[in-house]
C-alpha positions in Angstrom: 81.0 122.4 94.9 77.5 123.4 96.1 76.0 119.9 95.1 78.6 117.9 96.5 77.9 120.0 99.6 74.1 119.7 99.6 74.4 115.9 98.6 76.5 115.4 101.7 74.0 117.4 103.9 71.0 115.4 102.4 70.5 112.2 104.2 68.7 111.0 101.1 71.5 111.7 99.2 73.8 109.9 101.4 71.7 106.8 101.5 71.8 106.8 97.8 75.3 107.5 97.3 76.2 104.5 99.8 73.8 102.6 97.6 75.7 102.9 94.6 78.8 102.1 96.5 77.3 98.6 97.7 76.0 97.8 94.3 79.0 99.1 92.4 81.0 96.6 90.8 83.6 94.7 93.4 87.2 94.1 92.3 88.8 91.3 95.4 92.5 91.6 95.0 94.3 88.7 96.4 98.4 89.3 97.0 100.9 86.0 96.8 103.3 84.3 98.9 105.4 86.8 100.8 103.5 89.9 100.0 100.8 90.6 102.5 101.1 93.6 104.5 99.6 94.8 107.6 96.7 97.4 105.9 94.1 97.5 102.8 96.0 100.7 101.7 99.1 101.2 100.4 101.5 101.1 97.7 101.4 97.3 96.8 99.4 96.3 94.3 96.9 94.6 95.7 96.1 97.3 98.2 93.7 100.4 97.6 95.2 103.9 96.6 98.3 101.6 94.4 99.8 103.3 91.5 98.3 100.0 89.6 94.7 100.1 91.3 94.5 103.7 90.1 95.7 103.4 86.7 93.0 99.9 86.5 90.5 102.5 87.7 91.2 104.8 85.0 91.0 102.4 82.4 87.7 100.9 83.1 86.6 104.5 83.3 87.5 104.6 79.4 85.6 101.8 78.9 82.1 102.6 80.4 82.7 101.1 84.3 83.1 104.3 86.1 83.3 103.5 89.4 84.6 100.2 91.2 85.1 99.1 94.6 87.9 97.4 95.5 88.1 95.3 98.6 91.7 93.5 99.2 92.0 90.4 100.8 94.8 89.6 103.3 96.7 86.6 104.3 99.4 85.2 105.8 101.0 85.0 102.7 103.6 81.7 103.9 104.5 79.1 101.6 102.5 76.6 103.1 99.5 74.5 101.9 97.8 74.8 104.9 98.3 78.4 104.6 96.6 78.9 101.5 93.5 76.2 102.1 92.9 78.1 105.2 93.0 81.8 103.2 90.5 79.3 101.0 87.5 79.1 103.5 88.0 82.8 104.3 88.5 83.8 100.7 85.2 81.6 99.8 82.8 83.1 102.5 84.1 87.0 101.2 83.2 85.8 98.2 80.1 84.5 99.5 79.5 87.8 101.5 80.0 90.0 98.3 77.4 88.7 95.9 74.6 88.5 98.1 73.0 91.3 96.6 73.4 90.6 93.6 76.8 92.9 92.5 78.6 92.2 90.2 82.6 90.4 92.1 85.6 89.6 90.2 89.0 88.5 91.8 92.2 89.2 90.4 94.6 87.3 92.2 98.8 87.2 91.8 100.6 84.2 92.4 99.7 82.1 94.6 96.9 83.8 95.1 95.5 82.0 92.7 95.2 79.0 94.3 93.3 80.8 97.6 91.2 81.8 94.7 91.3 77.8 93.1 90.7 76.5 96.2 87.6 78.9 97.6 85.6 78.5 94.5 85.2 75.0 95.2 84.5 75.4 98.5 80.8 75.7 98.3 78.2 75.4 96.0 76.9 78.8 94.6 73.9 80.0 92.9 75.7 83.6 92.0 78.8 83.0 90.1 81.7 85.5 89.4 81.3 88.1 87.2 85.2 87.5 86.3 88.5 85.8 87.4 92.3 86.8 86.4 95.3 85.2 87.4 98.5 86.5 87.2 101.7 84.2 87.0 100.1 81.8 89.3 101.4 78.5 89.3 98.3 76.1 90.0 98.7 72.8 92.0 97.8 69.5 91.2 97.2 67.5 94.0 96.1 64.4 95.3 95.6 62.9 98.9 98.6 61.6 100.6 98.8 58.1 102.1 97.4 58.3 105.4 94.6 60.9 104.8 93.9 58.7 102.0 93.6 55.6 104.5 91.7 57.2 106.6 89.3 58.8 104.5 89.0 55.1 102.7 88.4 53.2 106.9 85.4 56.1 107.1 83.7 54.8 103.9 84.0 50.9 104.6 82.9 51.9 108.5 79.4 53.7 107.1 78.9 51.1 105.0 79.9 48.1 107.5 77.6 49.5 110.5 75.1 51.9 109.4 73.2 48.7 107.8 73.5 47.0 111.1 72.4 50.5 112.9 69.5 50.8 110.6 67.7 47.0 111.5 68.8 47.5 115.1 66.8 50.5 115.2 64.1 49.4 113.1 63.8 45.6 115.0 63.9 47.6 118.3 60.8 50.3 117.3 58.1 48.5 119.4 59.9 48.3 122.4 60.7 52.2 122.1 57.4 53.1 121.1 55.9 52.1 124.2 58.2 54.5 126.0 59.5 51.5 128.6 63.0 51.6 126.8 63.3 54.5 124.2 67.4 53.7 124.8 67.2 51.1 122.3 66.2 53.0 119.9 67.8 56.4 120.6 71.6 54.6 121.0 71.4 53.2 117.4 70.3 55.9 115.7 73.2 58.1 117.8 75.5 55.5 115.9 74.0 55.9 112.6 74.4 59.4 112.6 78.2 59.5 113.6 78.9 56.5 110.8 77.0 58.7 108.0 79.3 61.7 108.9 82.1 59.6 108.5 80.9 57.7 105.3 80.5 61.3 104.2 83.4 63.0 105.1 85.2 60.0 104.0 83.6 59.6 100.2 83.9 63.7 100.0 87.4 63.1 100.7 88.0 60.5 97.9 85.8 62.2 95.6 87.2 65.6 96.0 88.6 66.2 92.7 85.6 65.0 90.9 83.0 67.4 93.0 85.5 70.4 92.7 85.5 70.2 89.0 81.3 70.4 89.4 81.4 73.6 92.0 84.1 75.2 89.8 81.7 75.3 86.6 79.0 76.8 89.2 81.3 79.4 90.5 83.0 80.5 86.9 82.0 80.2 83.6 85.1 78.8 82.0 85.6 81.3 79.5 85.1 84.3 82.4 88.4 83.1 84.0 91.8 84.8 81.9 95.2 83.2 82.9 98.1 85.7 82.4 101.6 84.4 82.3 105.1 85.2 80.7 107.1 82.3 79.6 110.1 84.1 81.3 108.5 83.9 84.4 110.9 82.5 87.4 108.7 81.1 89.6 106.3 79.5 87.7 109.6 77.6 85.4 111.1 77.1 88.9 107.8 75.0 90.2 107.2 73.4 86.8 111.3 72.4 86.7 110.9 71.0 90.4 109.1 67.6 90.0 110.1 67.6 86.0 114.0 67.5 87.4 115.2 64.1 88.9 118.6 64.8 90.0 120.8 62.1 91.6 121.8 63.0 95.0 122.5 59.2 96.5 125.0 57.4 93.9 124.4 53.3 94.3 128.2 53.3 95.2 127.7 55.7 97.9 124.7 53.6 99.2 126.8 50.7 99.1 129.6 52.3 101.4 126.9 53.1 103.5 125.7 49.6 103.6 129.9 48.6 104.6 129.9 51.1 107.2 126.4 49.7 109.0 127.3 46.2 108.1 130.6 47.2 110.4 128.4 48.4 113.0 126.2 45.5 113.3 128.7 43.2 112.9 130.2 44.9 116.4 126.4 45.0 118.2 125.9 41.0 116.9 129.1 40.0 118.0 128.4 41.9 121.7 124.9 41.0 121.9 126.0 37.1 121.2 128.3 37.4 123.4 126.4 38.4 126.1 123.6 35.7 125.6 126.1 32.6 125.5 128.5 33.7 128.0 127.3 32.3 130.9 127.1 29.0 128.9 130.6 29.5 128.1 131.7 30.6 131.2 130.4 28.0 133.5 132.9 25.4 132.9 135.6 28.3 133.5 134.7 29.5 136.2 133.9 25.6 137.8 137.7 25.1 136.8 139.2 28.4 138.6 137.7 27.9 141.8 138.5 24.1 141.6 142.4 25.7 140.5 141.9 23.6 137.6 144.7 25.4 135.2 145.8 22.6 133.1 145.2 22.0 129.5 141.2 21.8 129.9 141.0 26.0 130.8 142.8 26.7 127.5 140.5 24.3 125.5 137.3 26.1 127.3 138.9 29.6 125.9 138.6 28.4 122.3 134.9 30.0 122.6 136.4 33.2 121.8 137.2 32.0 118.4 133.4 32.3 118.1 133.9 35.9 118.3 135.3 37.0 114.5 133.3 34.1 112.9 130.0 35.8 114.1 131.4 39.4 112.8 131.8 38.0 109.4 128.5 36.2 109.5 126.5 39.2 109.8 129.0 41.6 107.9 129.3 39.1 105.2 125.6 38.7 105.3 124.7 42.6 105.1 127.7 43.0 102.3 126.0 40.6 100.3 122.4 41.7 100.6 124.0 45.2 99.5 125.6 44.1 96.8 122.4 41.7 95.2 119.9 44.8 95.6 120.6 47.0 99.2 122.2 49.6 97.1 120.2 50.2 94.5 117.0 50.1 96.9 118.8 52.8 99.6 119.8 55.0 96.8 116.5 54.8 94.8 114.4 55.8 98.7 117.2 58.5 99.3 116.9 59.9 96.0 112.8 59.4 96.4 113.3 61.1 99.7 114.9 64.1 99.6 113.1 65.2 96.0 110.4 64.9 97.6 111.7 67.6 100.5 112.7 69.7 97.7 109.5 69.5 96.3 107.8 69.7 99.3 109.9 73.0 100.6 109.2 74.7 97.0 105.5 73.8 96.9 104.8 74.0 100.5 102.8 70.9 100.4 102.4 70.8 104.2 99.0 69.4 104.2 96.9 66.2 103.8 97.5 66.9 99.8 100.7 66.0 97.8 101.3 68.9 95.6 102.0 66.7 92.6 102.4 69.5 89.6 101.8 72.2 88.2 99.5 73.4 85.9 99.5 76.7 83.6 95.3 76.8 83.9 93.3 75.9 86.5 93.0 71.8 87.0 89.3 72.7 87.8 88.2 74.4 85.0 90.4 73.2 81.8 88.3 75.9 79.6 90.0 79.1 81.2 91.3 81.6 78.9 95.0 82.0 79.1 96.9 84.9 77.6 100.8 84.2 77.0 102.9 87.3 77.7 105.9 86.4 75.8 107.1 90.4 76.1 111.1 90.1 76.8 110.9 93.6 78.8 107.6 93.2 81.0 107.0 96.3 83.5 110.4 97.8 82.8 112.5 94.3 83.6 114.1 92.6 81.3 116.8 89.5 81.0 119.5 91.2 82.7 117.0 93.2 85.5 118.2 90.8 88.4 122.3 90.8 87.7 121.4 94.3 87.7 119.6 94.6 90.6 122.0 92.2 92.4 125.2 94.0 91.4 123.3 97.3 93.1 122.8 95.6 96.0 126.2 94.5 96.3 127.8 97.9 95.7 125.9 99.6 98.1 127.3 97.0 100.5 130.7 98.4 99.4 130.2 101.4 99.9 131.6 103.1 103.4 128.6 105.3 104.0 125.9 102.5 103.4 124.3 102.1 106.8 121.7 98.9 107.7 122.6 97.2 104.1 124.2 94.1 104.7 123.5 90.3 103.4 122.0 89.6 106.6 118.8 91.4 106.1 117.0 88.8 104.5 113.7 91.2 103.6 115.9 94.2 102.7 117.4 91.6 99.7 114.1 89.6 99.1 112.6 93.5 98.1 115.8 94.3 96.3 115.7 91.3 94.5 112.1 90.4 94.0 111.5 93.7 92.2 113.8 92.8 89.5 112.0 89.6 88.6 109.5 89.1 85.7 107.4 87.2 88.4 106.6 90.7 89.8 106.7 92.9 87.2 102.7 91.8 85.9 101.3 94.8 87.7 103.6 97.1 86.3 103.2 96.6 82.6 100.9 99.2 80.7 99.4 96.3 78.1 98.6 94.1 81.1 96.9 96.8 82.8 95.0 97.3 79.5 94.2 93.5 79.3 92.7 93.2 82.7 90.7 96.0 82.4 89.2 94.9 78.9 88.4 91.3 80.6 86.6 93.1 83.8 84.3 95.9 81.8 83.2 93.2 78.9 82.0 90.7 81.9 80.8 93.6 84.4 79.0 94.9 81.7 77.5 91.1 80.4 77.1 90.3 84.2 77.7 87.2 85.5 76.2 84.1 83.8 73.1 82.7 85.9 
């Protein structure tokens, strides 16, 4: 009691304890989709003072790391793409922030979390690499650019290598004139050029070459073998993600395409037959009208009216012509882009690919770095839950609905449910499982006490 009191009155003391404290091994926690929360202390697991933080801290006390710091990292937590890159940049310059002197930083990362983590080691080149990485059910992505960005980052390539050449002997066959300081534009225009072309020649061939330069900053950031994947084959959400692209349901029969193909030949038929109508009738017309005002009614009127006989030929034309089309190959085209279509929505909403990638996969290690460590949890009762955990947890739920006395417990509280039900799932019950605990805290005090790999 007395030292702690004179250490606290000591300035020296102080400065030395704080010391320890900056040098002390860092542990960055990074929560998954849905689960970030408005402070770095609570109850969840990622945050500081949780029941698995503590009993992590106690663990790697048994095994010579007495004392860790533990810094969480927050972010929006959506299902988004463009979410997670963006948690990336911040994630990668924490990262950055933490190592600069020279500390030993691991991550430990749940979910989707994982790929912030994925995506904000390859961020940057490093000289300091991690101490340690762990994943936890994450479900890493696969991706590849979509169309457009892929376009444009293709135009940016051909547009350095198409006018910085040009740039370059403008510049250099314009030199004398500038030297002489009588017309320094000519040279100062060019080279103004140049240097927006080379951005975009870079920014273009970084954009194409992406997966190839993030394998070579991974390796720089991680040793392979440094990085330990966790996962349970019972997982949900990692068999849902893998099942999503794997699964090729048929949602557009050809038949229905083809009745779809009927009904717009019908409609066409209609706005053909108007629009021809329109066009010709004053051809039509002419004589008609010529005859009424000359009260010409005989025979010649009726003959003139035979135009209309125009009218269901054209209908059948272009419905005939549209039935036809349908039938060759219209069917199985609109039913094969439906089908394409809306998987790809599905895919899109469960992967959140809302950015220039396509999410194309998923992988059980990280497509970066194929030498990770992965430990398979195959335990059928993981943190407490087990096969029936979520029929369980759902009939709950549902009986306290029942119940006259329940008060604010109703299906339309989406969070209220997402808690009930999320709880009850293996893909949350990582944290909560004594051997996990054990293994994560093994992996941390053999590479805090090996250091990280120079």
């Amino acid at each position: 009691m007395s030292d702690g009191a004179a250490g606290a009155s000591d300035p020296e003391g102080t400065d030395a304890t704080a010391a320890h404290a900056d040098t002390a091994p860092l542990v960055i926690t990074v929560h998954g989709t849905f689960a970030t929360a408005s402070s770095d202390d609570g109850e969840q697991w990622w945050q500081r003072g949780s029941g698995f933080m503590s009993a992590l801290t106690e663990r790697l006390a048994s095994k010579g790391i007495p004392e860790i710091a533990v810094q969480p990292f927050r972010w929006t937590g959506l299902n988004s793409d463009h979410a997670r890159l963006r948690a990336a940049k911040v994630l990668a310059g924490t990262i950055a922030a933490a190592k600069r002197n020279g500390r030993p930083v691991a991550v430990l990362a749940h979910s989707h979390g994982g790929n912030v983590l994925m995506e904000a080691l390859v961020q940057r080149r490093t000289r300091r690499p991690l101490a340690a990485a762990l994943t936890l059910g994450t479900p890493f992505f696969t991706r590849r650019l979509k169309p457009l960005p892929m376009l444009i980052a293709a135009f940016k390539v051909l547009l350095g290598i198409a006018v910085a050449p040009a740039m370059l002997m403008y510049a250099w066959l314009a030199l004398p004139t500038a030297l002489d300081g009588s017309r320094i534009e000519l040279i100062v225009l060019p080279l103004l050029v140049l240097a927006a072309v080379m951005w975009a020649f870079a920014s273009g061939a970084r954009a194409l070459l992406r997966q190839r330069g993030a394998k070579i900053r991974a390796r720089m950031a991680i040793a392979p073998e440094r990085w330990l994947v966790i996962q349970s084959p019972r997982d949900e959400a990692m068999r849902l993600l893998e099942q999503a692209v794997a699964i090729k349901p048929i949602y557009v029969t050809r038949s229905s395409a083809h009745g779809q193909w009927i009904r717009f030949g019908t409609l066409a038929g209609v706005v053909g037959t108007i629009a021809f109508l329109y066009f010709t009738m004053p051809y039509f017309l002419a004589p008609i009208i010529e005859k009424f005002g000359k009260r010409d009614f005989g025979p010649g009127i009726v003959a003139d009216f035979t135009f209309l006989l125009m009218v269901p030929v054209v209908f059948a034309l272009i419905y005939g012509a549209i039935r036809l089309f349908s039938w060759i190959c219209g069917a199985r085209l609109l039913s094969a882009l439906l089908n394409a279509s809306i998987h790809g929505g599905i895919v899109g909403a469960a992967y959140g690919g809302d950015d220039a990638y396509a999410l194309t996969g998923v992988s059980r290690i990280p497509p970066y770095l194929p030498g990770a460590m992965e430990q398979r949890v195959a335990a059928a009762n993981l943190g407490g839950i087990d096969d029936s955990a979520i029929i369980d947890a759902a009939r709950d739920f549902y009986a306290g609905i029942l119940e006259e006395d329940a008060t604010g417990l109703s299906f339309t509280d989406p969070d209220l449910l997402w808690k009930r039900m999320s709880d009850a799932l293996y893909h949350n019950a990582y944290m909560r499982d004594g051997d996990i605990v054990e293994v994560i805290a093994a992996h941390l005090a053999e590479h805090f006490r090996n250091g990280p790999v120079k």
